[in-house]
VOGUTI-134456 format. One record per residue: residue in three letters; x, y, z of N, C-alpha, C, CB in turn. Coordinates in pm, whole numbers, padded with zeros to 5 digits, always signed. Glycine has a CB too. Example, Ala and Ser with C-alpha at 12.3 -4.5 7.8 and 13.67 -1.06 7.14 Angstrom:
% VOGUTI-134456
ALA+01319-00569+00780+01230-00450+00780+01320-00330+00780+01131-00447+00905/SER+01285-00225+00708+01367-00106+00714+01290+00003+00787+01408-00060+00572/
This chain:
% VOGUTI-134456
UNK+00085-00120+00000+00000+00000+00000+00088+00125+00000-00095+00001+00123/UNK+00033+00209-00083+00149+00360-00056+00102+00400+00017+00181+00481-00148/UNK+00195+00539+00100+00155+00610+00178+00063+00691+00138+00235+00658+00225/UNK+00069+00755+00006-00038+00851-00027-00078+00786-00153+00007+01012-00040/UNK-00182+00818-00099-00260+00765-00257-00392+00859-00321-00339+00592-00230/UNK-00375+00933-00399-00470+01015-00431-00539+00992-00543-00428+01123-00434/UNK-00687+00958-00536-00744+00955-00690-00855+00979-00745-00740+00858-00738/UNK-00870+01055-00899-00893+01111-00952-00965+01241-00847-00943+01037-01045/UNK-00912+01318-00848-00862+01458-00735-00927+01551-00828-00662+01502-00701/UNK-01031+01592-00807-01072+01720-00890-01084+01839-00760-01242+01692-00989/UNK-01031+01999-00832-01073+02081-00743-01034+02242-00843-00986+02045-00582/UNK-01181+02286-00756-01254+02382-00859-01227+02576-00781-01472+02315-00861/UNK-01175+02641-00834-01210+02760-00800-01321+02861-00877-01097+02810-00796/UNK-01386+02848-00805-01525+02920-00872-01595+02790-00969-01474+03083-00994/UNK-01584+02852-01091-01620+02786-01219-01500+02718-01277-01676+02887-01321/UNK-01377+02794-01232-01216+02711-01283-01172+02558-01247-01086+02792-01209/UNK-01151+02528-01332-01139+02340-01282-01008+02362-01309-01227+02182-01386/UNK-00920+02356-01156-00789+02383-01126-00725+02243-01151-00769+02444-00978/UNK-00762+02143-01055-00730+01995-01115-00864+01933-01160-00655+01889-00998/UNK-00810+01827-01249-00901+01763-01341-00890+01600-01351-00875+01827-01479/UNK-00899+01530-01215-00923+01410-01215-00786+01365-01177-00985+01360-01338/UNK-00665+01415-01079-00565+01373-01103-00528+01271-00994-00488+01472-01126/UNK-00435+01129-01003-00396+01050-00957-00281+01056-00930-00422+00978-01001/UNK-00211+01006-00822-00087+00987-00821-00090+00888-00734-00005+01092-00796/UNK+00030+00869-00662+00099+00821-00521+00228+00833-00501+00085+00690-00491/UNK+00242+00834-00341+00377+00841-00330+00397+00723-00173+00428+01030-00315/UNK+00518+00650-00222+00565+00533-00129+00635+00569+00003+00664+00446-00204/UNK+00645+00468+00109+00681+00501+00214+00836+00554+00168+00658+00388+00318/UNK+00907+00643+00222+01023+00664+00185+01031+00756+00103+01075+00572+00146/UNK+00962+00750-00031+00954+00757-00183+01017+00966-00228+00731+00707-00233/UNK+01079+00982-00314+01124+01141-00332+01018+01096-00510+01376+01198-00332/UNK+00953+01185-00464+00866+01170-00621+00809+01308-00649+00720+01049-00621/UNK+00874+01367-00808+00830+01501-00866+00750+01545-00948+00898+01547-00904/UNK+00686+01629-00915+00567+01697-00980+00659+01810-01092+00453+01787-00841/UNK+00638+01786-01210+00660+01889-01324+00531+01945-01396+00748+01823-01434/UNK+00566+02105-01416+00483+02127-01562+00520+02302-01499+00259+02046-01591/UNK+00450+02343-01654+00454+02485-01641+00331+02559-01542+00448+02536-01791/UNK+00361+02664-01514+00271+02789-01424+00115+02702-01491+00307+03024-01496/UNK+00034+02746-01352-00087+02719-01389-00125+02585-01455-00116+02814-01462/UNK-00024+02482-01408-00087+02316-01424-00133+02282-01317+00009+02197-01458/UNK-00123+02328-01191-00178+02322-01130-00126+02240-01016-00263+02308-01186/UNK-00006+02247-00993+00115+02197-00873+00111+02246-00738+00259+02241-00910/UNK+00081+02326-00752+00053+02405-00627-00032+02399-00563+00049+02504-00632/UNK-00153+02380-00616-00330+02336-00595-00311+02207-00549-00444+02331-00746/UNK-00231+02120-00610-00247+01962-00578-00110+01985-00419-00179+01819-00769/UNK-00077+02023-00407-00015+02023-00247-00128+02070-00132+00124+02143-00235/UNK-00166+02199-00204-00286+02231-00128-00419+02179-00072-00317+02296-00177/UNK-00461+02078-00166-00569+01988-00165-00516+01894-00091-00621+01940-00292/UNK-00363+01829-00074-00338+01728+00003-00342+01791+00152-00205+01660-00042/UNK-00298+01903+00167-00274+02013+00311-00389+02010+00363-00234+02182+00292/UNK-00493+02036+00276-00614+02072+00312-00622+02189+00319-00655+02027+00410/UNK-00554+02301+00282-00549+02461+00241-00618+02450+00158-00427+02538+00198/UNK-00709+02356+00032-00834+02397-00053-00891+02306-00016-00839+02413-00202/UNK-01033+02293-00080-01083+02174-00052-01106+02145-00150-01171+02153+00024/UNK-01115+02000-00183-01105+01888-00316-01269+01896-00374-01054+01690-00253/UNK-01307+01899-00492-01455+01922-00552-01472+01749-00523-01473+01998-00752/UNK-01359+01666-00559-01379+01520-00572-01286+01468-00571-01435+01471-00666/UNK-01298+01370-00577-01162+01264-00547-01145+01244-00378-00993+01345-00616/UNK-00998+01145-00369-01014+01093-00216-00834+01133-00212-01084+00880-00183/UNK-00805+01117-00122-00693+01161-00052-00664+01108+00048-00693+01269-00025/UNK-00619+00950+00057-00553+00869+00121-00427+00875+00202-00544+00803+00052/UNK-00425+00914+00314-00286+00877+00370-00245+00759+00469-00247+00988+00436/UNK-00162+00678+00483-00108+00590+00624-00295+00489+00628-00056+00749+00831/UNK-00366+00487+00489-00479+00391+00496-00586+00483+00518-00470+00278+00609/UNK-00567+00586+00577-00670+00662+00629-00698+00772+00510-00627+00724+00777/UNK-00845+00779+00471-00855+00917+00403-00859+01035+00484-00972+00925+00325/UNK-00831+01161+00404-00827+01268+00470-00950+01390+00487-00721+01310+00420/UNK-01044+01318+00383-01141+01396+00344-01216+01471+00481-01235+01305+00257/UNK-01276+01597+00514-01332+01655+00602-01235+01706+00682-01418+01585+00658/UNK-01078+01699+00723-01045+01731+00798-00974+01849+00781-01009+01650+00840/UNK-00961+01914+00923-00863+02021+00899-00752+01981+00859-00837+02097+01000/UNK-00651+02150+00844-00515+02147+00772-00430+02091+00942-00457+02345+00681/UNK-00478+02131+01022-00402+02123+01156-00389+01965+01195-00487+02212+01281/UNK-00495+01862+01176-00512+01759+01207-00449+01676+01032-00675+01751+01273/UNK-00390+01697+00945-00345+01677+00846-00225+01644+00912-00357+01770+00749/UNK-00111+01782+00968-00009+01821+00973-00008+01727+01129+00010+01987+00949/UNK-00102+01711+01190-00052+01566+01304-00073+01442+01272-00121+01556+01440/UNK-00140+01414+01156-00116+01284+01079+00021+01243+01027-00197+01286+00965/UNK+00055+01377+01013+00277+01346+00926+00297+01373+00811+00359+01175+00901/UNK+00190+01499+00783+00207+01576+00650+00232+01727+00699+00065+01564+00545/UNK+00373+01733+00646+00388+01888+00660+00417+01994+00517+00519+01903+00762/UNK+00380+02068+00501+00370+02130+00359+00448+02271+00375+00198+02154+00306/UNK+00583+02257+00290+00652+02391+00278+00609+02441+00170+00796+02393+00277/UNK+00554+02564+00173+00433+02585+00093+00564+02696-00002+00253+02666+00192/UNK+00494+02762-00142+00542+02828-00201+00572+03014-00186+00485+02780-00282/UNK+00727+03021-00156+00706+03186-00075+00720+03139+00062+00533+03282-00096/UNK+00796+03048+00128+00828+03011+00265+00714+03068+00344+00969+03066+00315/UNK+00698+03132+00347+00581+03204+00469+00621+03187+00624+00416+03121+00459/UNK+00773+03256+00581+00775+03277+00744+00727+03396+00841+00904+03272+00777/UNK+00760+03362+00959+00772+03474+01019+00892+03593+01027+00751+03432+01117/UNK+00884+03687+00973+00975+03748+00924+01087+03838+01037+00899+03827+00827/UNK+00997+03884+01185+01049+03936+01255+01067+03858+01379+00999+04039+01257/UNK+01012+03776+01354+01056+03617+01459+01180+03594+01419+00964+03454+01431/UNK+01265+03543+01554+01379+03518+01560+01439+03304+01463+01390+03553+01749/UNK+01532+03324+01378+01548+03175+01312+01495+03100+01427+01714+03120+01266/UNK+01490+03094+01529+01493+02993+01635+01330+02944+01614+01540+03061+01803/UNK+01278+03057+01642+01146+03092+01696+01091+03024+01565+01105+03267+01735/UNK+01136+03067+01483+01061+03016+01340+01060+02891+01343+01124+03052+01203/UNK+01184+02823+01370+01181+02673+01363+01078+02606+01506+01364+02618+01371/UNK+01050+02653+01598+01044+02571+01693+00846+02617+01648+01151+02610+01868/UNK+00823+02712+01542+00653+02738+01564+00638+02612+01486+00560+02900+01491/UNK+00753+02531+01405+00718+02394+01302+00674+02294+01392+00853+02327+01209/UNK+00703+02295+01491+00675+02161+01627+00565+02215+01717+00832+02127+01750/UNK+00497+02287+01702+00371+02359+01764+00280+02268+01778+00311+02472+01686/UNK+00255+02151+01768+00165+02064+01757+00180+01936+01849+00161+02037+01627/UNK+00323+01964+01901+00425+01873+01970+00441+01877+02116+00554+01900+01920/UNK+00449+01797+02172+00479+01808+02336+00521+01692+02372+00361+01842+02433/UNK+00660+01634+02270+00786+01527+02333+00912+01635+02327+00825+01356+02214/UNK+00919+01678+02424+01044+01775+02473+01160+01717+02397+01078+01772+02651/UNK+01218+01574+02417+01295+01537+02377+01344+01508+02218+01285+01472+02443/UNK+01225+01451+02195+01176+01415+02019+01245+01585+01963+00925+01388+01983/UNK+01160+01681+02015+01181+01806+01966+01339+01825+01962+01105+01913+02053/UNK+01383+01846+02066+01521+01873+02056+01636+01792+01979+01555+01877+02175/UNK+01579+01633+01971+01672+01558+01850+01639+01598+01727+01660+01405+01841/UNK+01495+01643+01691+01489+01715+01551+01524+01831+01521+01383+01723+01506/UNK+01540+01955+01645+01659+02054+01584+01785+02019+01568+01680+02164+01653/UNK+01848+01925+01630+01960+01885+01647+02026+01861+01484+01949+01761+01746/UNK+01917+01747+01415+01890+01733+01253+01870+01853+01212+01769+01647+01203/UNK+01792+01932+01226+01765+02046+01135+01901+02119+01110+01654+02148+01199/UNK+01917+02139+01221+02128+02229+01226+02189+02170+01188+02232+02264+01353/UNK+02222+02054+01211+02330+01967+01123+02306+01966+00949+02317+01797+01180/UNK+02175+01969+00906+02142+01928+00782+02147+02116+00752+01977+01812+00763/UNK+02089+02234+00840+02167+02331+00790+02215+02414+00859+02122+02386+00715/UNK+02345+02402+00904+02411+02447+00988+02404+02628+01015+02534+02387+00951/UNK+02364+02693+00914+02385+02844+00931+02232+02900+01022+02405+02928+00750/UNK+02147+02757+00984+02051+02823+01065+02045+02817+01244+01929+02766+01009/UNK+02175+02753+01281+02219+02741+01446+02341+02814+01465+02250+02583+01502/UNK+02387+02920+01365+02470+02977+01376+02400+03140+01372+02567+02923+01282/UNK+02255+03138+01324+02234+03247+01293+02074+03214+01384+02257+03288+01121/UNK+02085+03179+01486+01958+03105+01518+01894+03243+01624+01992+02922+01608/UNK+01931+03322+01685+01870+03461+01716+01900+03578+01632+01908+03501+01845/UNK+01944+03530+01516+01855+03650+01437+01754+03680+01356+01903+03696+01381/UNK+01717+03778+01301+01585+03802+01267+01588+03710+01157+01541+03950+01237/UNK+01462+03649+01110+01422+03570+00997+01466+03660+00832+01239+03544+01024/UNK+01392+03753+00879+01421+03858+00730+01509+03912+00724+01348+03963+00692/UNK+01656+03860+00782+01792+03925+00746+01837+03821+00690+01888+03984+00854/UNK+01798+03683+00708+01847+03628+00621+01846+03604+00417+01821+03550+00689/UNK+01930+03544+00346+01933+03623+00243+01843+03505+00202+02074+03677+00168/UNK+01768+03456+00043+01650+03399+00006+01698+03240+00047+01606+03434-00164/UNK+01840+03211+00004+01831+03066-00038+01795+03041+00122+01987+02980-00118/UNK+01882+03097+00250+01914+03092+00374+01688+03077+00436+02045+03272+00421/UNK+01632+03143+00378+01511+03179+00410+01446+02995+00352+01455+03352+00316/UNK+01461+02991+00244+01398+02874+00232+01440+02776+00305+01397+02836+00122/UNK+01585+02775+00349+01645+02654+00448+01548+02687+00555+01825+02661+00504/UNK+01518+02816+00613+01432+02790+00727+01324+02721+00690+01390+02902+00794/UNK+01234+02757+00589+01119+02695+00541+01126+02587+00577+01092+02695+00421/UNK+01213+02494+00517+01262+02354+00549+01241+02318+00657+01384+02329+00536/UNK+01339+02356+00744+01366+02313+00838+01248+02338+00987+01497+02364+00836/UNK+01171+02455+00921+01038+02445+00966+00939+02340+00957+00989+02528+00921/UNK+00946+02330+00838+00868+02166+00840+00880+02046+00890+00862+02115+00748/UNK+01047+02044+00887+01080+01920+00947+01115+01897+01119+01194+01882+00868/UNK+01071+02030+01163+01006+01997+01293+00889+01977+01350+01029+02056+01352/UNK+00780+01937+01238+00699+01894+01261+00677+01723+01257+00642+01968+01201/UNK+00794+01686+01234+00826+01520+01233+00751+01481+01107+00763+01423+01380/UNK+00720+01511+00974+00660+01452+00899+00712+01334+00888+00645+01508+00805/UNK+00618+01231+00826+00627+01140+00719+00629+01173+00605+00549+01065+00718/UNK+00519+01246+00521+00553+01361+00446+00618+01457+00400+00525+01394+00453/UNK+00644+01532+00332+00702+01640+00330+00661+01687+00170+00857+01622+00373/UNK+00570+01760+00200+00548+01844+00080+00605+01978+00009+00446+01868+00096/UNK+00709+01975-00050+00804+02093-00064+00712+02178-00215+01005+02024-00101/UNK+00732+02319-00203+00663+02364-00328+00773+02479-00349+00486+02416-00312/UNK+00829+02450-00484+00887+02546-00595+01049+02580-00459+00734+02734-00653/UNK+01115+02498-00350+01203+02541-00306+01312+02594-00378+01226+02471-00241/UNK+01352+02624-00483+01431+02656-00574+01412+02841-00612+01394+02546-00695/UNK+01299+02881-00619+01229+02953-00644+01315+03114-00607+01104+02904-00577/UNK+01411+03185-00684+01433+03273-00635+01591+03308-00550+01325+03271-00577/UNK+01663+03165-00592+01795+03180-00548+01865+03172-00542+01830+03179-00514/UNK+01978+03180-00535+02138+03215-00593+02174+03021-00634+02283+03313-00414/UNK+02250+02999-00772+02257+02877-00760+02317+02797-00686+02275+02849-00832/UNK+02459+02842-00624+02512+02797-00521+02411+02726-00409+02582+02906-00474/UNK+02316+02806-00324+02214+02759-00238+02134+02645-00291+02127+02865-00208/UNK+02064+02645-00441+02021+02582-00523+02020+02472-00486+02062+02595-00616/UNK+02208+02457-00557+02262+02333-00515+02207+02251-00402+02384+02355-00488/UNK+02298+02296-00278+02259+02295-00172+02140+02237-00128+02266+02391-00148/UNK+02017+02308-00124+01900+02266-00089+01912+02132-00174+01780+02371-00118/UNK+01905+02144-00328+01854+01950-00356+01944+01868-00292+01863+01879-00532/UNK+02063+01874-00260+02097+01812-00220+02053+01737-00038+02187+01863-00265/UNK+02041+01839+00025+01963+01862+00113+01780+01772+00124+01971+02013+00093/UNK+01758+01833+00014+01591+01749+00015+01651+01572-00006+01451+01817-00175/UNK+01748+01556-00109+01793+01434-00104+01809+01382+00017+01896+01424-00164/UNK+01893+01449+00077+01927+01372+00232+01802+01319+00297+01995+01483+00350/UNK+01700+01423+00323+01538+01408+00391+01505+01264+00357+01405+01522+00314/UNK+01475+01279+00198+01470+01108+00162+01546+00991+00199+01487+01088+00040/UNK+01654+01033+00212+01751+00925+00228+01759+00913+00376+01894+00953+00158/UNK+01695+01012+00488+01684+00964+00596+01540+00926+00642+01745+01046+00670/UNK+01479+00882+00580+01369+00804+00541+01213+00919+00574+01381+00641+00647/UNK+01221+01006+00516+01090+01113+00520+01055+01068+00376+01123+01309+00544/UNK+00951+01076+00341+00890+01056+00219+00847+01197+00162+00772+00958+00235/UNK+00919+01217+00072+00874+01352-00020+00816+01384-00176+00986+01421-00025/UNK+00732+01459-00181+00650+01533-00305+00706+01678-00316+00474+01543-00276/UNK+00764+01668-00414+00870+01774-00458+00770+01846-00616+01063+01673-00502/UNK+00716+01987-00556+00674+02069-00703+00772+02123-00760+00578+02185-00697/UNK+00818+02131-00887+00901+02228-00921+00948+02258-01054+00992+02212-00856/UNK+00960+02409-01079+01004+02402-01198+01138+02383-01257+00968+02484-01234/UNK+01198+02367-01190+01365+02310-01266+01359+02173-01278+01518+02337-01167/UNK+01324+02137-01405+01333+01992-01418+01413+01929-01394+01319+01952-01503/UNK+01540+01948-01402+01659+01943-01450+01700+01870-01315+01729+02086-01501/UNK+01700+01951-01200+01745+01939-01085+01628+01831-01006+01767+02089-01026/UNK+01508+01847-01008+01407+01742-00984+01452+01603-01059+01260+01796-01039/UNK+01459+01596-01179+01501+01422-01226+01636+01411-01219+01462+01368-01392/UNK+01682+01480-01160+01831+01391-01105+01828+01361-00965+01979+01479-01121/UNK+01727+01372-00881+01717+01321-00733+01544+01226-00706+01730+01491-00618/UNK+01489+01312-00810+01351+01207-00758+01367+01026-00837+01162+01305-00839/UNK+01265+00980-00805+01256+00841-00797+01170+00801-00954+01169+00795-00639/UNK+01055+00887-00890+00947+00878-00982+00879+01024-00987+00844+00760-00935/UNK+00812+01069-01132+00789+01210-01176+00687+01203-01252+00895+01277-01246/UNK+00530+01290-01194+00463+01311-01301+00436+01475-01331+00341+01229-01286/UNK+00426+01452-01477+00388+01568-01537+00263+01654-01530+00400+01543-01641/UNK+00204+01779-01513+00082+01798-01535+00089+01919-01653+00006+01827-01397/UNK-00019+01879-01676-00058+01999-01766-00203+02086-01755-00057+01940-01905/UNK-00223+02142-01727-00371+02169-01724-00450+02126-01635-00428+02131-01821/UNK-00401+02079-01519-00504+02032-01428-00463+01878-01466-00677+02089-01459/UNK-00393+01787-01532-00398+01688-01527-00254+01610-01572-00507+01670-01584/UNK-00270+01486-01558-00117+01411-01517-00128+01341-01696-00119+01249-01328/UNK+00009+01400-01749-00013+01358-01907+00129+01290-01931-00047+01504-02027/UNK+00203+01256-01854+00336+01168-01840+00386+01123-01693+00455+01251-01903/UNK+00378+01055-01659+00463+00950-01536+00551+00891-01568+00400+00844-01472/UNK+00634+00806-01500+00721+00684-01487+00894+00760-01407+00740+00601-01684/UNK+00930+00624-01424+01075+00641-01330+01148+00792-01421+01210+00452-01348/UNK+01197+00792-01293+01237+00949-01304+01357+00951-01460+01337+01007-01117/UNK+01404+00828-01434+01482+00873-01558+01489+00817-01717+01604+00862-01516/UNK+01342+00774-01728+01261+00726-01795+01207+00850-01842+01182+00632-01734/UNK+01152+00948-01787+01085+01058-01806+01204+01148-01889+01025+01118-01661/UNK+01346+01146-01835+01412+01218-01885+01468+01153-02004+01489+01265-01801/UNK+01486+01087-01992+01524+01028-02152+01443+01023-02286+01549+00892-02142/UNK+01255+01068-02235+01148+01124-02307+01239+01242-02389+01017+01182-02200/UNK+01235+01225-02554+01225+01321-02618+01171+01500-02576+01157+01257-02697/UNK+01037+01431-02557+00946+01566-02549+01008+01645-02433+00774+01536-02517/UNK+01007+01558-02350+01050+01607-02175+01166+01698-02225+01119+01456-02038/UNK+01283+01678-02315+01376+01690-02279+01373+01818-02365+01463+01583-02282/UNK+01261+01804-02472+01306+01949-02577+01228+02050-02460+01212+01958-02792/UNK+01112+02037-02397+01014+02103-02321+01069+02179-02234+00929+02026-02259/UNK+01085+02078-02112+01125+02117-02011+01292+02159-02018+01083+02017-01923/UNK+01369+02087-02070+01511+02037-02049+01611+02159-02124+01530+01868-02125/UNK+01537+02191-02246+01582+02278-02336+01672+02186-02475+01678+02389-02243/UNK+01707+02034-02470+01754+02017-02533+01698+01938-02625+01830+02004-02491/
């Protein structure tokens, strides 16, 4: 059984049919990427799993359990945490403060403190810079908080959206490499994003959307060895 299993997922703003019947899953463990251009609707499908929209149709399976009716708060204590697009931190909250509002849901004192322990190690500038203000830090440094906000919420999950979005490539780097690690220390992640490039060289498995809907899947480097993929997205 996967951990997430979502299917045929429709969800509507207004009269707009944002997604259009879409399926996926993602495995215990599993680093699996969402591609396509603006307005396919990547962002909506994190949201619908968060429970930040609500789904017109479809079901939304997690750990066996659907998610349908529930809040975003009781989502995020199931072991879905969603670094949403635009970090959304707190800006005049101190790095610390930012990270520890990710475990707000939490009351194992200890648990908590072995997961900052991970968070600093995996990014060290944010325990070096951990009482200062959030918004002095520079973008890539801001999304590491993002991160590392989430992952004090102990997901199983980890829903990352567009982390790339806005920053120096050096950091770039960095972060995938970084989301790699997450996987490889056994968090299961759904990665949106538009750098293809950098998504199918770490995910597992990748589907495409277009329009509200999933118009290519398979192993990640199956997808890249796709012609189309590669003139599309890839440039070549």
């Amino acid at each position: 059984m996967a951990l997430l299993e979502i299917t045929a997922l429709e969800v509507r703003y207004g009269n707009a049919l944002a997604l259009d019947g879409i399926s996926l899953s993602v495995g215990a463990g599993q680093l699996v990427g969402v591609l396509g251009p603006n307005g396919a609707g990547k962002t909506t499908l994190l949201k619908a799993i968060s429970r930040t929209v609500p789904p017109a149709a479809g079901r939304v399976v997690f750990n066996g359990m659907p998610l349908e009716g529930l809040p975003a708060y009781d989502v995020v204590g199931r072991g879905i945490c969603h670094c949403p697009e635009g970090r959304r931190l707190f800006p005049e909250l101190s790095v610390l403060k930012n990270l520890m509002l990710g475990a707000y849901l939490r009351n194992d004192r200890h648990g908590i403190a072995r997961d900052l322990d991970k968070v600093h190690s995996l990014f060290p500038v944010l325990k070096a810079r951990a009482s200062q203000q959030a918004n002095t830090l520079s973008g890539g440094e801001q999304q590491m908080l993002a991160i590392g906000r989430s992952l004090m919420g102990a997901p199983t999950l980890l829903l990352l959206d567009e982390p790339s979005v806005g920053i120096a490539q050096r950091l770039k780097i960095e972060i995938f490499h970084s989301i790699r690690a997450i996987q490889q220390a056994g968090t299961a992640v759904l990665l949106v994003e538009q750098d293809a490039r950098s998504t199918l060289a770490i995910a597992e498995h990748v589907y495409v959307l277009e329009h509200g809907r999933v118009v290519r899947q398979g192993d990640a480097r199956a997808v890249a060895d796709d012609d189309e993929i590669r003139r599309i997205y890839l440039g070549v």
